[in-house]
C-alpha positions, 0 to 999 in steps of 0.5 A: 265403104272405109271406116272414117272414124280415127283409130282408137275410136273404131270396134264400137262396143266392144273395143271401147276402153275406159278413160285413163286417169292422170299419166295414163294409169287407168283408175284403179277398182275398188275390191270387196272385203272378204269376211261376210260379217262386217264387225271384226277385222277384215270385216269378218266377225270375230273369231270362235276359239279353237276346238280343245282350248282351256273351255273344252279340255274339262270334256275330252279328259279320258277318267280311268275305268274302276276295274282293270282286265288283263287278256289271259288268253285268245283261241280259235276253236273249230266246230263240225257242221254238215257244211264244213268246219266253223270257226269262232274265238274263245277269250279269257278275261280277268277283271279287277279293280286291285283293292280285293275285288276279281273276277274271271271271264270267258266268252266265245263270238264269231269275232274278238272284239265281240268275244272280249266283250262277253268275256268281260260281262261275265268276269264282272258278273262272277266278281268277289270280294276279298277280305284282305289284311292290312299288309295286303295279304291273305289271312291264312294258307289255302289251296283248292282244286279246279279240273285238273289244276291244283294251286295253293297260296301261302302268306309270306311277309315281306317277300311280295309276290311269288307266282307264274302262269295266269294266277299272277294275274289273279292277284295281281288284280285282285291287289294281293301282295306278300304271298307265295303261289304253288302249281301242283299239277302240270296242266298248262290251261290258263282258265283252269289254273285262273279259276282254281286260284279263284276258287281257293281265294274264295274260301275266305268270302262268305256268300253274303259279299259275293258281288251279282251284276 
């Protein structure tokens, strides 16, 4: 049997639209408000400040360690096991804090990072501490022997300093200025020539002010 009902009338629920308003515009719906909180705009709450505004830059400051290091030297040894050839790294280190105090380290780990932090802990536990002159300088000529390395530091006013090799780096960190530094030997071994320029600066430290981590 034919529908009888008028057209926009037939499709029972589902075709049953709403009312339009005046002019044929259907009434508009009301939106819900994003922002959760109600309080601040948008009925949201108010907002946080960021992170790294002028309440957190006192944390993320980055303060400078007390000592300063400088990598003297990185290598890759080899050891003979039945299994074959093992590999680790061997890092020397200086360590001071460029006001009289230094230090030289060595360390070996399967990995550098490892190794650099053995080193460290070592140049710091062998630490002096230098009387130095007004100027910076050294009171008196000296020299010494380690292995097959002999050096030898002469104070000299007003000529800053005078050196090469890993015994720069020595005085440099140990804040040594106006002296002249002599290689005697021809031995090209970095730690060698850092522990004899140790060695001799040791001469002028009793053992009373030797520093034992």
């Amino acid at each position: 049997m034919p529908d009888q009902r008028p057209q926009g009338q037939r499709g029972g629920a589902r075709g049953a639209r709403p009312p339009r308003g005046q002019g044929g515009a259907r009434p508009e719906r009301a939106r819900p408000q994003r922002g959760g909180r109600a309080g601040g705009p948008r009925g949201g709450a108010e907002r946080r400040p960021r992170r790294g505004g002028p309440e957190t830059s006192d944390r993320s400051r980055q303060y400078k360690p007390e000592f300063d290091q400088k990598i003297l030297d990185i290598r890759r040894v080899a050891r003979v096991v039945s299994g074959g050839r093992r590999f680790s790294f061997s890092v020397t280190i200086v360590v001071g804090n460029r006001a009289g105090s230094v230090g030289v380290g060595l360390g070996k780990a399967g990995d550098t990072p490892l190794a650099i932090e053995k080193a460290t802990r070592d140049a710091r536990r062998n630490l002096i501490v230098i009387p130095l002159t007004e100027s910076k300088s050294i009171p008196h000529d000296t020299a010494a022997k380690y292995g097959a390395s002999i050096v030898e530091f002469t104070p000299v006013r007003g000529r800053g300093l005078v050196a090469g090799s890993s015994v720069r780096s020595v005085l440099e960190l140990a804040g040594i200025t106006d002296v002249s530094a002599k290689i005697h030997s021809r031995s090209k071994n970095k730690l060698n020539n850092a522990r004899a320029a140790v060695k001799a600066l040791e001469q002028f430290v009793s053992h009373s002010t030797k520093i034992k981590a």
